[in-house]
N, C-alpha and C positions, 0 to 999 in steps of 0.2 A: 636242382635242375630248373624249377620255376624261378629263382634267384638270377639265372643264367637269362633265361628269357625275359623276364622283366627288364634285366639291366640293357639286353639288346633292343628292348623294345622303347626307351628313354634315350638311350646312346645313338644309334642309327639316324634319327631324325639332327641330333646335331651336328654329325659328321655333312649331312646334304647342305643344311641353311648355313654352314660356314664353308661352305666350299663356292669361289668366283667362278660365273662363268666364264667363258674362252671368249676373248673376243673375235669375231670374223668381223675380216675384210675382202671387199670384192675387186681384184687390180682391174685396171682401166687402162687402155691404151691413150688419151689423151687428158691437156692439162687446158684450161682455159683460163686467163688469166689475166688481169685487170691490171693497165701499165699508166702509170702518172708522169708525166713530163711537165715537174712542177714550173721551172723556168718560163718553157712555154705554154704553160696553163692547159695542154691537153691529155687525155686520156684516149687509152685504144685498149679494146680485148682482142688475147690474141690465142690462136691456138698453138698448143705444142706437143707435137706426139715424143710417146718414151723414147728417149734415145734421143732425138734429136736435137738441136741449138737453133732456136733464132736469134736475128738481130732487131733491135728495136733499139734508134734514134744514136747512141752512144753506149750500147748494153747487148749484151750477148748475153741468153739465157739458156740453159740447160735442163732439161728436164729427167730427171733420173729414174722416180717412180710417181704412181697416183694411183691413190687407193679410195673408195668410199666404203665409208661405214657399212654397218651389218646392217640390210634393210628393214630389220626389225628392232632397231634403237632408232633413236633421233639420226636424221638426215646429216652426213657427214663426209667431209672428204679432204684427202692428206696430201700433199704434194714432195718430193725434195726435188731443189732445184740450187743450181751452182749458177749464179750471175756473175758476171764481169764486165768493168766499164773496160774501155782502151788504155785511159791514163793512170787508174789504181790498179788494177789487175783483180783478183776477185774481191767482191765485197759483200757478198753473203755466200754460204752455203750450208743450206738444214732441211729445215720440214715446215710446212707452211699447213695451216689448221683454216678450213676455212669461218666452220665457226668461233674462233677465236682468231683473230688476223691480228690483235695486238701481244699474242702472245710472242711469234717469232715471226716479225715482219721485215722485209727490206726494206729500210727507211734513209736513204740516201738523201743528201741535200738538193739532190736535182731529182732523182725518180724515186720512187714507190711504187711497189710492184706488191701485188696480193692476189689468192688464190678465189678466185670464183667457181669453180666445179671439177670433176671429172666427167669424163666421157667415155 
């Protein structure tokens, strides 16, 4: 019997510190989002609530979801978004990481589009 509890009392503690915690996220109803018009050298933030599409210069953007991190990690926030110019038809669609922007960015020979926050 004390073999029984010793082993539970060694065993227990390694089952917790190998267990992940869960990540939460919190959705957000909009995306803001930082639009490059390499061509013409400018830049515009724009808002975009879930669900909807704007247009910006020769791009239609979509917004499908936007999430930020658990506010007890590091500052964080997610986007997926379905762009399309007029002439290619779409040319990105994924997830956009604000603190990583080089991980999955739209990098178009004319725009660049990357995720600035939720809201």
């Amino acid at each position: 019997m004390n073999k029984i509890k010793l082993l539970t009392l060694f065993i227990a503690p390694l089952f917790l510190l190998s267990s992940h915690p869960a990540f939460a996220y919190i959705e957000k109803n909009t995306a803001v989002v930082r639009i490059m018009n390499k061509a013409a050298g400018k830049t515009q933030l724009a808002s975009i609530k879930v669900g909807q599409t704007v247009q910006y210069d020769g791009l239609t953007i979509r917004l499908k979801n936007c999430k930020q991190s658990d506010p007890f990690d590091a500052e964080n926030y997610f986007g997926f978004f379905e762009i399309h110019t007029k002439t290619e038809g779409r040319i990105f669609s994924g997830w956009m990481n604000r603190n990583e922007p080089g991980l999955n960015p739209l990098q178009d020979e004319t725009y660049d589009v990357w995720l600035e926050r939720c809201e």
